[in-house]
C-alpha positions in Angstrom: 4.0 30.4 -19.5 7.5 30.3 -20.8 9.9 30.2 -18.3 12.8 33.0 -18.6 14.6 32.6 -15.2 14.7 29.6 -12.6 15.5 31.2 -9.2 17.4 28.6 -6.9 17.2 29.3 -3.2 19.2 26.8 -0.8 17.3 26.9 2.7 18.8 25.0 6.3 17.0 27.0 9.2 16.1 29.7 7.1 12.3 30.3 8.6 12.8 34.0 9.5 14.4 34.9 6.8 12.1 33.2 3.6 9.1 36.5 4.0 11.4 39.1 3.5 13.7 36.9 0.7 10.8 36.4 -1.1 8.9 39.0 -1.2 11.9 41.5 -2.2 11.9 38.9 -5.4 8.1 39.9 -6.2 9.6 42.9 -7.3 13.3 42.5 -8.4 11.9 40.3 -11.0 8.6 41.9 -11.8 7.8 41.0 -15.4 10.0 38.3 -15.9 8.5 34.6 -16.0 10.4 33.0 -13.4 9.8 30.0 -11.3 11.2 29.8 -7.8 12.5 26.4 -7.1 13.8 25.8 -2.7 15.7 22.8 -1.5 15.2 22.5 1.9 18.5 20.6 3.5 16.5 18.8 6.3 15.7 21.9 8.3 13.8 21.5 11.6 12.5 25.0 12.1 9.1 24.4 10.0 10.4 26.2 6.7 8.7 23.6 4.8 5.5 24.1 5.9 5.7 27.8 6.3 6.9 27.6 2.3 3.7 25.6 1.5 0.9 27.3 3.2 2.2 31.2 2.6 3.8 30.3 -0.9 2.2 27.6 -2.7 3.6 28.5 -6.1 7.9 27.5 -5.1 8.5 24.4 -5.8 9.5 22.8 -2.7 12.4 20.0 -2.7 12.8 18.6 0.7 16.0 16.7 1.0 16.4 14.2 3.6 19.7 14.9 4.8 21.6 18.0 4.9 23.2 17.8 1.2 25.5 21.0 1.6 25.8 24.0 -0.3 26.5 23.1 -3.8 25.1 19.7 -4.0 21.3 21.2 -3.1 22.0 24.2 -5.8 22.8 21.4 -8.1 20.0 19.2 -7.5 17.5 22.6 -7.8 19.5 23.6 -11.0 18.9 19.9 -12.6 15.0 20.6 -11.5 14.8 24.2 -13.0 13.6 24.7 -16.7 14.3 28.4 -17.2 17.4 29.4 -19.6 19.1 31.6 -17.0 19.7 30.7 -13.4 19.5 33.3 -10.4 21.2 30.8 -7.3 20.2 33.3 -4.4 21.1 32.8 -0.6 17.9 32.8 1.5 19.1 35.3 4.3 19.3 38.0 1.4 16.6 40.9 0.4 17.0 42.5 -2.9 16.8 46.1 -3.3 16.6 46.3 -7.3 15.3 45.0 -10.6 17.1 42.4 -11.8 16.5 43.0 -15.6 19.5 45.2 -15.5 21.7 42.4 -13.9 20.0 39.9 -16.3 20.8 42.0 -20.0 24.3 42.2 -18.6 24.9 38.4 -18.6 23.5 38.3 -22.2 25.1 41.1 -23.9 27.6 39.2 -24.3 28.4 35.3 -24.2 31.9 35.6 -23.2 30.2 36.9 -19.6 29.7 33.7 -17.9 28.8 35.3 -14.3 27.1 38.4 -12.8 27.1 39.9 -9.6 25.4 42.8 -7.9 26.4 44.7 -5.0 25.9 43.1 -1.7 25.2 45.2 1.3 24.4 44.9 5.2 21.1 45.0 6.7 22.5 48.9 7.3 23.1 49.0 3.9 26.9 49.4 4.2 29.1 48.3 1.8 30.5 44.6 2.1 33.0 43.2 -0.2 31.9 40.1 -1.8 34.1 39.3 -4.9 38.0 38.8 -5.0 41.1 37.9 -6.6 41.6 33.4 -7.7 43.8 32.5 -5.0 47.5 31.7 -5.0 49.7 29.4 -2.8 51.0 32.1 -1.1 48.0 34.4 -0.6 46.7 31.8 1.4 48.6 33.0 4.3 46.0 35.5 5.3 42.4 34.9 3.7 41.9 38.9 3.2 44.9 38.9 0.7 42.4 37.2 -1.7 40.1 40.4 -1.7 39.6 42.9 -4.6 43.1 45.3 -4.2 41.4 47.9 -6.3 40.3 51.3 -4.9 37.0 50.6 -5.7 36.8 47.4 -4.1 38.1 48.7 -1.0 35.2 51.1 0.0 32.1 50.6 -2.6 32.9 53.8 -3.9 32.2 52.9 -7.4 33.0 54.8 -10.7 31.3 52.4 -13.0 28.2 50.0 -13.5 30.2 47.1 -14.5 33.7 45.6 -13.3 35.3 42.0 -14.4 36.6 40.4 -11.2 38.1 36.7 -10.9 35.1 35.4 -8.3 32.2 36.5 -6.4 30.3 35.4 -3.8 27.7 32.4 -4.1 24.8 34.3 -2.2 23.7 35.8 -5.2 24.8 34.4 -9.0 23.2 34.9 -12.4 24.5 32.1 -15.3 23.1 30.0 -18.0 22.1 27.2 -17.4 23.8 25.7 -19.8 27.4 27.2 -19.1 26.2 25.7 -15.6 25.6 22.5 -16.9 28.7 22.4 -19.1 31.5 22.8 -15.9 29.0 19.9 -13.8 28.1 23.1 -11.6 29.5 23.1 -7.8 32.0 21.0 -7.3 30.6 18.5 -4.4 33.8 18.0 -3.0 33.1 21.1 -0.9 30.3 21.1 1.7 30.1 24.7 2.1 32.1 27.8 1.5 35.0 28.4 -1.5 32.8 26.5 -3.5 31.7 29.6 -5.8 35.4 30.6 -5.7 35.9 27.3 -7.7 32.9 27.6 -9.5 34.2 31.1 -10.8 37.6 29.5 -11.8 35.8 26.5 -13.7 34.1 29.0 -16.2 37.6 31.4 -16.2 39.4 28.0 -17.7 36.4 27.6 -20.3 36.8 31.5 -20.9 33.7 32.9 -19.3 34.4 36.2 -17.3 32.2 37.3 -13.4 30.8 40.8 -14.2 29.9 43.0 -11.4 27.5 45.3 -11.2 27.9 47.6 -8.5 24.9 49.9 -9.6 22.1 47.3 -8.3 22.0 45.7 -4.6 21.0 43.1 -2.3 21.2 42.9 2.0 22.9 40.2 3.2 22.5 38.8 6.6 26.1 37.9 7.1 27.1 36.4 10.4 30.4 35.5 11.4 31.5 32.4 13.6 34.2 29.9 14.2 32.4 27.0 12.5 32.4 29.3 9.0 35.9 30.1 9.6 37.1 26.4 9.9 35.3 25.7 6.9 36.8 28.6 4.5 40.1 27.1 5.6 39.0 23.4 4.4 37.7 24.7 1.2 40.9 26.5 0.5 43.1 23.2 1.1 40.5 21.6 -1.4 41.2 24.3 -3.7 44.4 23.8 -3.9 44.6 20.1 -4.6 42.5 20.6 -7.3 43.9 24.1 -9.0 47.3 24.3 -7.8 50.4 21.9 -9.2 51.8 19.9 -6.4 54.7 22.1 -5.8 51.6 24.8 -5.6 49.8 22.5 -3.4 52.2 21.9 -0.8 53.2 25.8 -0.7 49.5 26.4 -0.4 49.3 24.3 2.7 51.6 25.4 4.4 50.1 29.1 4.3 47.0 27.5 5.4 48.5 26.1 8.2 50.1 29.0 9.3 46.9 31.1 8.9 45.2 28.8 11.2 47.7 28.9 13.9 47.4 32.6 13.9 43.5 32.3 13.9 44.1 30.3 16.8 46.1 32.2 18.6 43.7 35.1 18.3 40.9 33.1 19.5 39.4 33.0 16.2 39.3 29.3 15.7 
């Protein structure tokens, strides 16, 4: 069988979610010869073994360590043999076909990235792409969302938007646009790392389609641990995309948006 599409799922602690993730895949990508390929990051909740007896055909990396976010989709991307790559959060459910999703990214090479429309286990809408940041939008995280109308509510007018990133938790590329920018940048452990995934194809001229006509649930869960780490990635992100003048402005907003996270008992 010819592979079309190489699935890469990133599992830490994921047990009660994997049923659900996968079996919403037996039909998103019904007809299309696709392999599923799960690194485990050294999870102690039995995933692995759950994953072997109930789903034989994944192939199964266990990792030894917890390798992060982007380092694990990296070393299941250098594994996968299909020309397209789905990378796919394991606490997610899709709700649609994929082939849609799929014809966008190859319609045209210019689109390097496509998204589809996440939602909440109450299927409400949740905004999951967003404007490259700036120094100064740095002060407040939520300045780096989508300012269109749109954006704002879900209330969509069209199938298909270009938007500067989306969210990691569900991506389509090639793999070899993938392989071209070195995929995730390991510098980041987790979170901001598909914002600066997103800018590394913009600079080789490869645009993030959305597709707000096709949808996924994800289980998204807020805590202070995730917000300390958004902050870190952002400081990262401005080293590496931001001139030093840039840089410096940059983190300063950071430091002022922690303080006020603080202060609100955020942090």
């Amino acid at each position: 069988m010819q592979i079309d599409l190489s699935v890469i799922i990133v599992n830490y602690n994921g047990l009660s979610f994997i049923k659900a993730c996968f079996n919403s895949l037996e039909y998103a990508l019904k007809d299309i010869d696709h392999e599923v390929i799960v690194v485990d990051n050294h999870s102690h909740d039995k995933s692995c073994l759950y994953i072997k007896q109930k789903f034989p055909e994944v192939r199964l990396i266990e990792s030894n360590t917890n390798l992060g976010f982007g380092k694990a989709n990296n070393l299941g991307v250098k594994k996968a043999v299909g020309s397209t790559i789905l990378l796919l959060n394991i606490d997610t459910i899709l709700q649609d076909h994929l082939l849609p999703a799929i014809q966008t990214l190859r319609e045209n090479t210019d689109n390097g990235i496509v998204a589809i429309n996440m939602i909440d286990a109450q299927k409400q809408y949740i905004s999951a792409v967003g404007r490259f940041p700036s120094p100064w939008r740095l002060i407040k995280i939520s300045m780096l969302s989508d300012k269109r109308n749109a954006f704002k509510k879900g209330n969509f007018e069209k199938k298909k938007y270009a938007v500067d990133w989306v969210s990691g938790a569900f991506m389509l590329i090639r793999k070899s646009d993938y392989d071209m920018i070195n995929g995730f940048d390991t510098d980041y452990f987790m979170y901001v790392e598909d914002v600066d995934l997103c800018k590394r194809m913009a600079d080789i001229g490869k645009k993030c389609i959305f597709r707000s006509d096709l949808n996924y649930i994800h289980f998204v869960g807020f805590n202070k641990s995730r917000e300390n780490l958004l902050l870190k990635g952002y400081e990262i992100y401005a080293h590496k995309h931001f001139n030093s003048f840039g840089t410096t402005i940059g983190k300063m907003m950071i430091s002022v948006n922690r303080k006020v996270k603080s202060f609100k008992g955020v942090l």
